[in-house]
Structures are given as structure tokens and as C-alpha cells.
C-alpha positions as CSV (number, residue, x, y, z in Angstrom):
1,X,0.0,0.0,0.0
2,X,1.8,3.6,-0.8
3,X,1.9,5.7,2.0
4,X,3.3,8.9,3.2
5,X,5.4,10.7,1.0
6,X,4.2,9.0,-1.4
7,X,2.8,10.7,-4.8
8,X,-0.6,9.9,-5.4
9,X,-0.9,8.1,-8.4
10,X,-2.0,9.3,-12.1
11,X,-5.3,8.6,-13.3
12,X,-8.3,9.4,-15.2
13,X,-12.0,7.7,-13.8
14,X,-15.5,8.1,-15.1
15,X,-17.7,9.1,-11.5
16,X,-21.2,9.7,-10.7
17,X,-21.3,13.7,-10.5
18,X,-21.8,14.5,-6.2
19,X,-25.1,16.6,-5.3
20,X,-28.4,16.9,-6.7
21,X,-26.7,17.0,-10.3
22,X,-25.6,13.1,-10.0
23,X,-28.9,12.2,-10.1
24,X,-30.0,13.9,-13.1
25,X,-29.9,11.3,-15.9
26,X,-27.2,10.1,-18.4
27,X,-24.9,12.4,-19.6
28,X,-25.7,14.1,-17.1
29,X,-24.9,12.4,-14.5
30,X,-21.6,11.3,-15.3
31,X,-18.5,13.0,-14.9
32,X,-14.3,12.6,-15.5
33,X,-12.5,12.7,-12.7
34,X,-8.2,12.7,-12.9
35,X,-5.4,13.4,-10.2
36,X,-5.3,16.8,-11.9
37,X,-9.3,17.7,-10.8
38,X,-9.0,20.0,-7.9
39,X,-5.5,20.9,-8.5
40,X,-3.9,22.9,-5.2
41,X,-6.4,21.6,-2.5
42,X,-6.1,19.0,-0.1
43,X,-7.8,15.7,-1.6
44,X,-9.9,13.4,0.8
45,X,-9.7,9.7,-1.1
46,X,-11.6,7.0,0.7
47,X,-12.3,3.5,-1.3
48,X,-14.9,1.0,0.1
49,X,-15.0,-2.5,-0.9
50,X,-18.7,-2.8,-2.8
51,X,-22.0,-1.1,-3.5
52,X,-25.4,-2.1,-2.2
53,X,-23.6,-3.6,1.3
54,X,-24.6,-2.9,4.8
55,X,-21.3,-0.7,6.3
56,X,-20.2,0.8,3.2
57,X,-23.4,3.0,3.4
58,X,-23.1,4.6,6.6
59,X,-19.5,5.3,5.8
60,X,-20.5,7.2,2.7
61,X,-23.2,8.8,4.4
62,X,-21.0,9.9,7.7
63,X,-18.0,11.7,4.8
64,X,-21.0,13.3,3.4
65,X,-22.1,14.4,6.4
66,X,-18.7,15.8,6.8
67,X,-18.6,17.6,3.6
68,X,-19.1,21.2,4.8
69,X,-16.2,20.4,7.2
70,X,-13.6,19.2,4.5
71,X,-14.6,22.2,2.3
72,X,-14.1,25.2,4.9
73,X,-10.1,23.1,5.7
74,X,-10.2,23.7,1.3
75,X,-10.0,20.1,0.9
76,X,-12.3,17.7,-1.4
77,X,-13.7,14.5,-1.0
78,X,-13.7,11.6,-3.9
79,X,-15.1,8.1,-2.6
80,X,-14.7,4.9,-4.9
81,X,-14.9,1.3,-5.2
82,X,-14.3,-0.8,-8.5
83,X,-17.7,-0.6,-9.0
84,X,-19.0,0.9,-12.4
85,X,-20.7,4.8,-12.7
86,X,-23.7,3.1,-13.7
87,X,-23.8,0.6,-10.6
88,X,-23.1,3.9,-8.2
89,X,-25.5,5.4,-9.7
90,X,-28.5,3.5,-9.0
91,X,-27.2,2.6,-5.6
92,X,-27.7,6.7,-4.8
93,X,-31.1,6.9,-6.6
94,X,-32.1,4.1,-4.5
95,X,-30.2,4.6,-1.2
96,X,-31.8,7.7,1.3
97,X,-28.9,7.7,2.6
98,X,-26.2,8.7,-0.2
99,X,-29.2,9.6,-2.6
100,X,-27.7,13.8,-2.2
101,X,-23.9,13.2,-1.5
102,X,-22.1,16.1,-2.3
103,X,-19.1,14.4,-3.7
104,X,-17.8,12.4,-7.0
105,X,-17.9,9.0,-6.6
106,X,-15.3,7.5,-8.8
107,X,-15.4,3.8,-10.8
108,X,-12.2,1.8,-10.7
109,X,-13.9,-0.8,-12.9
110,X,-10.4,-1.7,-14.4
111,X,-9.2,-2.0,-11.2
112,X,-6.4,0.2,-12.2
113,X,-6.3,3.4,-9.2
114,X,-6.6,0.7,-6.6
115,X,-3.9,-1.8,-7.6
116,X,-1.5,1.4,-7.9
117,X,-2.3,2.2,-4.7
118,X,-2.2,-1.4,-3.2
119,X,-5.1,-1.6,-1.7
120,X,-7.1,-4.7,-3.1
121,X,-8.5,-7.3,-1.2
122,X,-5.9,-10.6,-1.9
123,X,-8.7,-12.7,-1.7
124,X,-12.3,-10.8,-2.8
125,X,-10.1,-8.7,-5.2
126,X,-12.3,-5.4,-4.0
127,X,-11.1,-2.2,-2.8
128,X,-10.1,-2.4,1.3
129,X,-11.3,0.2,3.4
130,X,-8.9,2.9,2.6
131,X,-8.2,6.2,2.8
132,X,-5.5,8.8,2.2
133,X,-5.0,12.6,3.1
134,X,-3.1,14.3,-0.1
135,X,-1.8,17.5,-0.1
136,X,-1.8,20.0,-2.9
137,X,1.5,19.1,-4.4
138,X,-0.2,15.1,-4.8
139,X,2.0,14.0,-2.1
140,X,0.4,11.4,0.4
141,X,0.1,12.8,4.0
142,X,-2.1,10.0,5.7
143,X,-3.0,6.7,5.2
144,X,-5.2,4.2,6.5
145,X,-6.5,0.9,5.8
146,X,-9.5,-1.3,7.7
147,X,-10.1,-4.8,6.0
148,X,-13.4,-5.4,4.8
149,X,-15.8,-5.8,7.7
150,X,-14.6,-3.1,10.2
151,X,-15.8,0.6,9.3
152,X,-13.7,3.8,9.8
153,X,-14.2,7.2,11.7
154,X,-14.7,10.2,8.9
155,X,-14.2,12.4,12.1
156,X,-10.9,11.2,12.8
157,X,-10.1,12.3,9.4
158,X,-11.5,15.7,9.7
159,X,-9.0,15.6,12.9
160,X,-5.5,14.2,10.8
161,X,-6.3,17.2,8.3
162,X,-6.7,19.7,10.8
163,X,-3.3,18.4,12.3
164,X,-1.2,18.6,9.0
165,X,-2.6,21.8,8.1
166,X,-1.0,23.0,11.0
167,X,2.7,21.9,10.0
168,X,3.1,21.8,13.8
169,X,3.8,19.0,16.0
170,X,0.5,17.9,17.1
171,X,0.4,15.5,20.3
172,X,-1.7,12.7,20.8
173,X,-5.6,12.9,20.4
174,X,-4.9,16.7,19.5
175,X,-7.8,18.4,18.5
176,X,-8.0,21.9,16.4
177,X,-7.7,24.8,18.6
178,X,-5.5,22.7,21.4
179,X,-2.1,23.6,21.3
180,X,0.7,22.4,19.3
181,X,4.3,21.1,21.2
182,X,6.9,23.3,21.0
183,X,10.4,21.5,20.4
184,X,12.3,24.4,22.2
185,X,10.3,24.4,25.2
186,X,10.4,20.5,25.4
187,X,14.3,20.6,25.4
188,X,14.5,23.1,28.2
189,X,12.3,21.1,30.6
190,X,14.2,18.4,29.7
191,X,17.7,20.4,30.7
């Protein structure tokens, strides 16, 4: 699996459009969506392993929830799964849930993003339950991987980004608005 430092890879995915417009029909509802989209922002990239499941749903839901959140840190969210634009979109017509999510949801039907990234399933051959923090320059920040039947915490991502923003050391379960540790003021308690 890449992770930190690394460069997110190159690529180039058809995705169901996010908000009301995904929903509108095809051609409509279909959008590209490359490494280059966004260009200068954070990137939120989260992978789950299949559509019309049980957890991937309220994970979906919970980043969408987050949205408002990820845009006001100028990041974006893109969620995928190797499942095609056709398949994601009529899970969201039919899903309350993720029927108005207000991001892209990209279609790695060839596979291709998710075995650059190293993060398919060995044995179901489906995205894990991944996610990486990239920075504006593409470069990997944060990475995470759950297997297949354990969901994640959107909120703890919201947290990791607010950390990195900061370029500050950030202790453990730091929280925005907590202070930072100072190196120089650790080495003279130390002395």
C-alpha cells in the first residue's frame, strides 16, 4: 500500500457527479475525474470494498455528512470502489442515505487506481477500506487501511487534516484549537 510521501498516483476515472446534479440522468450524470481535478487543494480519497452492502453506506453517508467540514479546511472528497458509474448510480437513486452526496464517486472498474495504490482485497479482489490525506502538491500525508468488515471514523479524518494543516507537531488525540508542542520548550524542561 503507498503511504506517506508518497505521490498519489496518475489517473483518469469516469464518476457519478456529487449533489443533486448526479442524479440527473445520463450524460448528465456522469462525470471525469483525474489526479489533476481540484488541482492545489487537499484531496480526501476513501475507497470502500462494494455497493449495495450494509457498512459501506453509513460510511458514505458519515464523509458526506462531513462535507461542509472538508470544504471550509479547502480540501475535497472523492469516494470509490471498482464498481461501475452506472452501478453507483443506481445505488444513490435508490439509497436515502447517499441519494444527495455532495461528492464524486469515482469507478475503478479496471481496477487500475486501486492496484496502484495497493489496496485490493488478496482474496475478494475489492477495494479495502482505505483512505489517504493528499496535499496540494499530490503527495500522500495520511494513510489508513480497515479490512473489509470493520468501518472507519470520517471524524478522525477531519482531525488528521486539521493536524497537517497546522505543519506543527500535534500530540496525541490533539484536537483543532489545542495547542501544538513546542520543540524548544520541550528541550528546556528536559535540561
Amino acid at each position: 500500500m503507498l503511504t506517506v510521501g508518497d505521490k498519489f498516483p496518475s489517473f483518469t476515472l469516469s464518476a457519478v457527479k456529487g449533489g443533486p446534479d448526479g442524479l440527473g440522468g445520463p450524460g448528465v450524470s456522469f462525470t471525469e475525474v483525474s489526479n489533476e481535478t481540484d488541482a492545489g487543494k487537499w484531496k480526501i480519497f476513501f475507497f470502500w470494498p462494494k455497493d449495495f452492502t450494509f457498512i459501506c453506506p453509513t460510511e458514505i453517508a458519515a464523509f458526506g455528512k462531513l462535507s461542509g467540514e472538508f470544504a471550509d479546511r479547502d480540501a475535497v472528497i472523492y469516494g470509490g470502489s471498482t464498481d461501475g458509474e452506472f452501478v453507483h448510480l443506481n445505488w444513490r437513486k435508490y439509497n436515502d442515505d447517499i441519494r444527495d452526496l455532495p461528492f464524486p464517486m469515482l469507478a475503478d472498474t479496471k481496477r487500475e487506481l486501486c492496484e496502484a495504490l495497493g489496496i485490493l482485497d488478496k482474496d475478494a479482489g475489492v477495494a479495502l477500506r482505505a483512505t489517504f490525506i493528499v496535499d496540494p502538491d499530490g503527495t500522500i500525508q495520511w494513510a489508513s487501511a480497515n479490512g473489509l468488515n470493520v468501518g472507519r471514523n470520517p471524524q478522525e479524518v477531519v482531525r488528521v487534516l486539521d493536524a497537517l494543516q497546522t505543519d506543527e507537531l500535534c500530540p496525541c488525540n490533539w484536537t483543532k484549537g489545542a495547542e501544538t508542542l513546542a520543540p524548544q520548550e520541550l528541550f528546556e524542561k528536559a535540561a
